[in-house]
N, C-alpha and C positions, 0 to 999 in steps of 0.2 A: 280447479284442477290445472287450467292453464296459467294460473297468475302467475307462479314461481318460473315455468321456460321465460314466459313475456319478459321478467325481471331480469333474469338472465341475457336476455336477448339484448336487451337496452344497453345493461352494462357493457355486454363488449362491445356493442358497436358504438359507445361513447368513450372508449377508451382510449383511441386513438387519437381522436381528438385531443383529449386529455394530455396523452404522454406526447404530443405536438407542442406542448405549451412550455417545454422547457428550454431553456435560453441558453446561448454560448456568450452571451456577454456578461462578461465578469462583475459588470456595473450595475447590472438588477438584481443581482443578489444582496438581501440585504447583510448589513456589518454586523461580526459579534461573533459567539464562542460557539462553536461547534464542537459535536464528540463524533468518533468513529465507529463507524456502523460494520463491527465485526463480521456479520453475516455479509455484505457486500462489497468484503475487503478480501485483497488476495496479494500477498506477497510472495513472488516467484524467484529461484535462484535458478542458473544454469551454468553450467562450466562442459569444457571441451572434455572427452575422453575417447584416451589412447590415438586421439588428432584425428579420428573416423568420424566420431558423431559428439550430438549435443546429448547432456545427457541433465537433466532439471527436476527441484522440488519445492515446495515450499514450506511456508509455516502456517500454523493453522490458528493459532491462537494469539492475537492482534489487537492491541487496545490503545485508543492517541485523541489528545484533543486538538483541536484549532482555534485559533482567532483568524478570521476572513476579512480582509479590507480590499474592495474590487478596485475603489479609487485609489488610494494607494498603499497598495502593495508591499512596500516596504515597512511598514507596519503591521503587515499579518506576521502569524508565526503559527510553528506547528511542534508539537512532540509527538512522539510515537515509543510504544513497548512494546517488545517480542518477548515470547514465552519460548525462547530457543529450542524447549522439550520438547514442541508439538511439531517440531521436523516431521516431514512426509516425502517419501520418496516412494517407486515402486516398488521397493525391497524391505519389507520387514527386517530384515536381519542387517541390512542398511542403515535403516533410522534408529537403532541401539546403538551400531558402531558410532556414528553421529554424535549420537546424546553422550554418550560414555567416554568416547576415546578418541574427539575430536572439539566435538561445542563442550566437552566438559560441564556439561549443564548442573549438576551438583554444586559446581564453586561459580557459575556464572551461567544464573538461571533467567537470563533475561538481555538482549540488546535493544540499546536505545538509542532513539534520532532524535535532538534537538534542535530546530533551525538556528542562525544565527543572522542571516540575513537575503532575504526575498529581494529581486532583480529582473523585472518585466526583460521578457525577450522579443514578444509579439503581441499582440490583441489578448490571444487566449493563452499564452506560454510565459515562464518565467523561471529563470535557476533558483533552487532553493538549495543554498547552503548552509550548511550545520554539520555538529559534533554526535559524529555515527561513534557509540559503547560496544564493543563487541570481544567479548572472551579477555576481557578487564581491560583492552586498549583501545584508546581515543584517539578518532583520527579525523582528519575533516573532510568529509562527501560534499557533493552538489548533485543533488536530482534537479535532469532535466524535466522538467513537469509541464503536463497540459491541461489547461480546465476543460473539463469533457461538458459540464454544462450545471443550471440550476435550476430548480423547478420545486412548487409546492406538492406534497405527497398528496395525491388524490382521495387518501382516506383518511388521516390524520391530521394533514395542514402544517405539518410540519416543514420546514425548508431543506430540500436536498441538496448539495455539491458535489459536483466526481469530480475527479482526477485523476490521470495516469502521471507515471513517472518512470525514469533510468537512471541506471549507471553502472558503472564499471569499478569492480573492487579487486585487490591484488590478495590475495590468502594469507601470503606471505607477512604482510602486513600488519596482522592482529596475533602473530605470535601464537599461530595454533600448534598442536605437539606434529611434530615427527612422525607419521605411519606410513605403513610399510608402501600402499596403496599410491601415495603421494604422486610417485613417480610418473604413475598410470592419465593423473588429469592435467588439464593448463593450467596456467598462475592465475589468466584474470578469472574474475566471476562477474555476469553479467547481472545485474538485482532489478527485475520489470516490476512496478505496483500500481494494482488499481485500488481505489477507494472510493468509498462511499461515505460522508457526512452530514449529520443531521443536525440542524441548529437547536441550541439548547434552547427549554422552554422554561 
């Protein structure tokens, strides 16, 4: 009767131990192809409105692989796919306008980031530039990126890597249509991402 708490008991109090064991250096992680781990990935937008407040959403549906090279970096690389539809915002009646009359998502169901070339900036930091697709025009971003850290998954053994990243995009930019609305927000848009990667097996 008591076996299954005792089991219980063990496992959290070895878990921190466990999640102590993951590393900020770029350099124990081992090299090779990683995929994106949807579920702990979050792509955030925010833009200014009416110059009062911030107002932010994101996308919910997110699919990218990597190549990681800790030693040198200029040799990793990364793509990424947005599913533009799965816009999210607090407004139902918002994320229609969005998809319909703004991302156009019927003729451009999807943006994509492909790097083009990685540039250590610190120990854990480095710009990752590439060609951002968005609403059919190609433009070239740099996320500034942090390694949040890497570590083996406690129950599967698989190897984890996080990251955060920014930047700053103009709207203007990618030739979105005309609405009425327009007037109401900023030009830039701030675009924050964490992610979560899991080394292919």
């Amino acid at each position: 009767m008591f076996v299954r708490p005792l089991l219980i008991a063990a496992a959290l109090a070895a878990a921190p131990a466990a999640f102590a064991a993951a590393s900020k250096n770029p350099l124990s992680a081992p090299t090779g192809k990683y995929t994106l781990d949807p579920d702990h990935t979050l792509v955030t937008f925010c833009i200014t409105h009416m110059g009062v407040s911030t107002y932010c959403g994101r996308f919910n549906t997110i699919s990218g692989t990597a190549v990681f090279n800790g030693s040198q970096p200029g040799k990793s690389s990364v793509k990424v796919t947005i599913d533009t539809a799965s816009v999210d915002t607090t407004s139902d009646k918002l994320d229609g306008i969005l998809r319909d009359a703004f991302f156009e998502t019927a003729k451009f169901p999807t943006a994509t980031f492909e790097s083009t070339s990685i540039k250590k900036t610190g120990d854990d930091a480095a710009d990752i530039t590439g060609k951002l697709t968005l609403h059919g025009v190609t433009k070239p971003v740099t996320l500034r990126t942090t390694f949040n850290g890497g570590r083996e998954h406690p129950i599967n053994g698989q190897y984890l890597l996080g990251f955060s990243a920014a930047t700053t995009l103009k709207h203007a930019d990618f030739a979105f249509p005309d609405v009425t609305w327009g007037v109401f927000v900023g030009d830039e848009v701030s675009l924050t991402i964490a992610v979560e990667m899991r080394a292919d097996q």
